[in-house]
C-alpha positions in Angstrom: 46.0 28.6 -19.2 43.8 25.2 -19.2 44.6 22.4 -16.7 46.4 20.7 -20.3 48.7 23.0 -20.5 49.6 23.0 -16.9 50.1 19.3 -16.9 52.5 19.8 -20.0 54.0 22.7 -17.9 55.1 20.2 -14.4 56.1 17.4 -17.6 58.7 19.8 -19.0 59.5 21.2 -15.6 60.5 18.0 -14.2 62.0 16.2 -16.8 64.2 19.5 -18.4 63.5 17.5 -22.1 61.1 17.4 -24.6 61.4 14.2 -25.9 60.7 12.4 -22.1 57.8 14.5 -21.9 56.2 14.0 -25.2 56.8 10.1 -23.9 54.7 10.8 -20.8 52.3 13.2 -22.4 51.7 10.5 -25.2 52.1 13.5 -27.5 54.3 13.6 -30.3 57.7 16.1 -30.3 56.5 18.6 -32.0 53.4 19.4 -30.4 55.1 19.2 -27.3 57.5 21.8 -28.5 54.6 23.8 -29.7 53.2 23.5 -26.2 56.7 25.2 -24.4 56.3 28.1 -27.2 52.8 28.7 -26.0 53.8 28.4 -22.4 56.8 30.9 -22.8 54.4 33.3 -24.2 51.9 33.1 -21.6 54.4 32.8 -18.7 56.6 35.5 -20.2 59.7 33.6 -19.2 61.9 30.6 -21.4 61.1 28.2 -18.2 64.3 26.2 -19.8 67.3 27.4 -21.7 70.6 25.4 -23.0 73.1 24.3 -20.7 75.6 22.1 -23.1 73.8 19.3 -23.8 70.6 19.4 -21.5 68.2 22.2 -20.8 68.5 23.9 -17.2 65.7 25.6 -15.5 65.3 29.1 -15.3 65.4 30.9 -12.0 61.3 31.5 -12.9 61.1 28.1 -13.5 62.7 26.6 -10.4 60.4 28.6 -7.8 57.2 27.8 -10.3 57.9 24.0 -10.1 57.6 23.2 -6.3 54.4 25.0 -6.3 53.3 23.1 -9.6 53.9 19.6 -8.1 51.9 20.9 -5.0 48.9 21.9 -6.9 48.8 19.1 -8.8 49.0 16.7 -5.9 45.9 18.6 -4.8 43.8 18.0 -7.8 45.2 13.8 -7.1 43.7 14.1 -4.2 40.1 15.8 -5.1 39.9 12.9 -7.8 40.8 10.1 -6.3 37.9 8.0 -4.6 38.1 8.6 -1.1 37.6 5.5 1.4 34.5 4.9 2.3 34.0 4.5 6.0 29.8 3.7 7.0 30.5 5.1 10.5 30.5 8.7 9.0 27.8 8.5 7.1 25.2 11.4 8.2 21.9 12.8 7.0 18.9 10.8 5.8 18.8 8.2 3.3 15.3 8.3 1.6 13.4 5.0 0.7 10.3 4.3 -0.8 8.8 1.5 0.5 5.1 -0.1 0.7 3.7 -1.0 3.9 4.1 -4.7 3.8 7.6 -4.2 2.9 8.5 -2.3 5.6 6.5 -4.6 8.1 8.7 -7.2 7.0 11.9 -5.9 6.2 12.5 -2.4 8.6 13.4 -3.7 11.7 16.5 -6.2 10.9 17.0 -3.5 8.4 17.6 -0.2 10.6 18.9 -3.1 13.5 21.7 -3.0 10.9 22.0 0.3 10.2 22.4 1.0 13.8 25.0 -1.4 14.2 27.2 -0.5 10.9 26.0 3.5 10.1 24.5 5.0 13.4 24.7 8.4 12.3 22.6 7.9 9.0 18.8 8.3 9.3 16.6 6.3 6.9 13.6 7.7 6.2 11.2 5.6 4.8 8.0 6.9 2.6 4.6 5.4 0.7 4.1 5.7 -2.3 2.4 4.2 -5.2 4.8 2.2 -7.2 3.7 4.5 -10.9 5.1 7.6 -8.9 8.6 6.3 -7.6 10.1 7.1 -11.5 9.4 10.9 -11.4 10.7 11.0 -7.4 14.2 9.6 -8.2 14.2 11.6 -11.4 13.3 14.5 -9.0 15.8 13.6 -6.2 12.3 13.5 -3.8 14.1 9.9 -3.1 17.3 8.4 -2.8 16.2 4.9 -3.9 12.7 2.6 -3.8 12.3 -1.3 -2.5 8.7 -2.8 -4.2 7.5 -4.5 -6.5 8.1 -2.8 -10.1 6.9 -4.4 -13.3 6.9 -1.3 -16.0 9.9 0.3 -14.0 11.7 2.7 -17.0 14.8 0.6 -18.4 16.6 3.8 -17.9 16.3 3.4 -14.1 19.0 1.1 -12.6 17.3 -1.7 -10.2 18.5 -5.1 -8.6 16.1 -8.2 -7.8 16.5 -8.9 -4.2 13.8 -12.1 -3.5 10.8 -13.4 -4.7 8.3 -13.8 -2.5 5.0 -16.4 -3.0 1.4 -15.8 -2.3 -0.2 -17.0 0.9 -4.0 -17.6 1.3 -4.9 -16.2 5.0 -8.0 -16.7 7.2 -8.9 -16.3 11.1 -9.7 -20.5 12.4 -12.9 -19.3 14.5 -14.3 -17.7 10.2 -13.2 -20.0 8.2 -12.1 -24.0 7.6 -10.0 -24.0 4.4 -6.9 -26.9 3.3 -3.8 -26.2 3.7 -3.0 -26.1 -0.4 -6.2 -24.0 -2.2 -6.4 -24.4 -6.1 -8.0 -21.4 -7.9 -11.4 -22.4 -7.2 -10.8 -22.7 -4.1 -9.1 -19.1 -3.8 -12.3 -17.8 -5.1 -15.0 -19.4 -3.4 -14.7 -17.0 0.1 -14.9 -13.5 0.1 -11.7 -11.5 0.0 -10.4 -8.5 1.7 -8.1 -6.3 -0.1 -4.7 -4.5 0.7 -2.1 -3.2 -2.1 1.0 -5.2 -1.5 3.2 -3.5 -4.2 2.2 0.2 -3.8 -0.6 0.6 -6.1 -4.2 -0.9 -7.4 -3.3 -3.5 -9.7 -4.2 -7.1 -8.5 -2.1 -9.9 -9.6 -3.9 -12.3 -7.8 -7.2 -11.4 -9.7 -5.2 -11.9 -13.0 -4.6 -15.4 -11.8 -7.9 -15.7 -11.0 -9.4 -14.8 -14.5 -6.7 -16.7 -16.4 -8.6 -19.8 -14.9 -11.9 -18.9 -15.4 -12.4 -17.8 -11.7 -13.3 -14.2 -10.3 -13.1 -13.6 -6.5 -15.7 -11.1 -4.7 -13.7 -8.0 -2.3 -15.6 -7.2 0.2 -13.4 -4.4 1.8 -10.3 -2.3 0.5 -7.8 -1.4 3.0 -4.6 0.6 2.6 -3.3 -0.7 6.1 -1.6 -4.0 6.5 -2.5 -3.6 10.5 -6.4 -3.7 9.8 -5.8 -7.2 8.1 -5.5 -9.2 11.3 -8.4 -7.4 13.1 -10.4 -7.8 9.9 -10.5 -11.3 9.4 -10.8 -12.2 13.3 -14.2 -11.1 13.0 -15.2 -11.8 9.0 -15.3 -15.1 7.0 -12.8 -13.6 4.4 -9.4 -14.5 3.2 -6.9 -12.2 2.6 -4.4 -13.1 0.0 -0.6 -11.7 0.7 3.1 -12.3 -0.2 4.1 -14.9 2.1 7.2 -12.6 3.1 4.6 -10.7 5.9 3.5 -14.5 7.8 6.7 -14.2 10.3 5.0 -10.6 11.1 1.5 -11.9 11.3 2.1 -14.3 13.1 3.3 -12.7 16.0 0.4 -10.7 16.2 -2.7 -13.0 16.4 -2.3 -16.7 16.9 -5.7 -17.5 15.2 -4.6 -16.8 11.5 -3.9 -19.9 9.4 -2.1 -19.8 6.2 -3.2 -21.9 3.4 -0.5 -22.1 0.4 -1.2 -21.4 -3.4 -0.7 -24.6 -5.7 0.7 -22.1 -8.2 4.6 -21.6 -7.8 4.3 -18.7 -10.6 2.1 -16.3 -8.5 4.9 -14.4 -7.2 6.1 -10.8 -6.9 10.3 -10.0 -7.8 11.1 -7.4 -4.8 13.4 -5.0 -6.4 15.5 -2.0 -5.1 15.8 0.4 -7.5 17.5 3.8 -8.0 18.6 6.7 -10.2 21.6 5.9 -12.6 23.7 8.8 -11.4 23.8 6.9 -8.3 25.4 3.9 -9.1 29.2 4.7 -7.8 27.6 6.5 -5.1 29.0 5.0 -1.9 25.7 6.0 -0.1 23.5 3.8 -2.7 26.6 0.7 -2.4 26.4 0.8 1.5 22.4 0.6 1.2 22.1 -2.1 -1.8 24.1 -4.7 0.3 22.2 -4.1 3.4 18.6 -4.9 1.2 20.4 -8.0 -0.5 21.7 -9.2 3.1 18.0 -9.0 4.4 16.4 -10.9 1.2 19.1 -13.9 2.0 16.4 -16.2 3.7 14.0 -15.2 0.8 16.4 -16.4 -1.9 17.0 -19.6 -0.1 
């Protein structure tokens, strides 16, 4: 017997009539009435008989629909959404996230997790931004926060911010004006760190698209090592202006020079697995991200 039939079986039950429950069933008559045959063959009992005018239940039928209506409340209840309450959230929440990112965005971000979900741990990983499709598709992550240009359409994502460039130098290296042009940008030597996770530059795209070409002198994967860098090189460094709050904290010698360019910008992204989308988990976490990137988008 499939769940149908047992659905049919509490209709017929509970209204004695087969024209009320070929009205609930949105079945016509006679299919309901093929439905009772079948049930009376299966159940080996007439489940209702004539009594004048209506149809009574049998004595089988009586005991069999309390117990109906109770399972049937149960599978209600495994169905329905259940409330969703942050405080018992447990586990780990997995999130891919580039250094820079996390520099700037952790700390208000597990400040609030604390505060709303203490019992969930979020666990955040590096990776290169090429490699965060295969770890959702392989559940190796729950969802990523970077910058994403050839993310898959089949992935589900959200823009949080966009975040401008920022030209920075030590004072004791290097004089440079507070606005740089692209020939300005190019004229020092550069020091290099991968802001969205892997090796492509869009800053030297900028660079060439004006007949300009800068010269790295170093490669770091570490934000940290930027600071300590240019305190003692004559070099720029060239970073999404998101990180100067962090900087700046750390060394009061750097000096930020803007970009002229408003279009030199990155779109930082959170982005996840479709089968995720209703998952209260995912909901709970995409509004913390959009909460942190308010100041961004203003």
């Amino acid at each position: 017997m499939d769940l149908n039939s047992l659905a049919a079986l509490h209709a017929l039950l509970s209204t004695r009539s087969v024209s009320l429950s070929a009205e609930r069933l949105c079945l016509g008559q006679p299919a309901v009435s093929h439905i009772l045959k079948r049930l009376r063959e299966q159940c080996g009992d007439p489940l209702l008989c004539r009594d004048g005018r209506r149809m009574a239940l049998t004595p089988y039928a009586e005991a069999l629909l309390p117990r109906l209506e109770a399972w049937l409340a149960q599978a209600q209840d495994l169905l329905a959404p259940q409330p969703f309450d942050p405080l018992r959230l447990e586990g780990a929440y997995r999130l891919a996230m580039p250094d820079l990112l996390e520099a700037a965005l952790l700390p208000s971000l597990i400040e609030a997790l604390q505060a709303q979900a203490p019992r969930l741990c979020l666990q955040v990983l590096a990776m290169p931004a090429s490699e965060v499709p295969a770890a959702l598709d392989e559940r190796r992550i729950d969802g990523a926060v970077g910058h994403f240009p050839q993310l898959p359409e089949r992935l589900s994502r959200r823009a949080l911010f966009q975040s401008r460039f920022v030209c920075v130098h030590h004072a004791d290296r290097l004089t440079l004006p507070a606005r740089l042009d692209a020939a300005q940008l190019a004229e020092p030597p550069h020091l290099y760190t991968s802001y969205i996770g892997n090796d492509a530059s869009m800053v030297d795209d900028y660079l060439r698209a004006r007949g300009c070409e800068r010269r790295v002198i170093a490669s770091t994967a570490s934000l940290l090592a930027i600071p300590l860098l240019l305190e003692r090189l004559p070099a720029v460094a060239v970073l999404p202006e998101l990180i100067t709050p962090v900087l700046r904290r750390g060394d009061g010698g750097l000096r930020w020079g803007r970009l002229d360019d408003a279009e030199l910008a990155i779109t930082v992204e959170h982005a996840w697995h479709p089968r995720r989308d209703a998952d209260p988990a995912r909901i709970f976490m995409d509004a913390l991200l959009w909460r942190q990137g308010e100041a961004w988008r203003a």
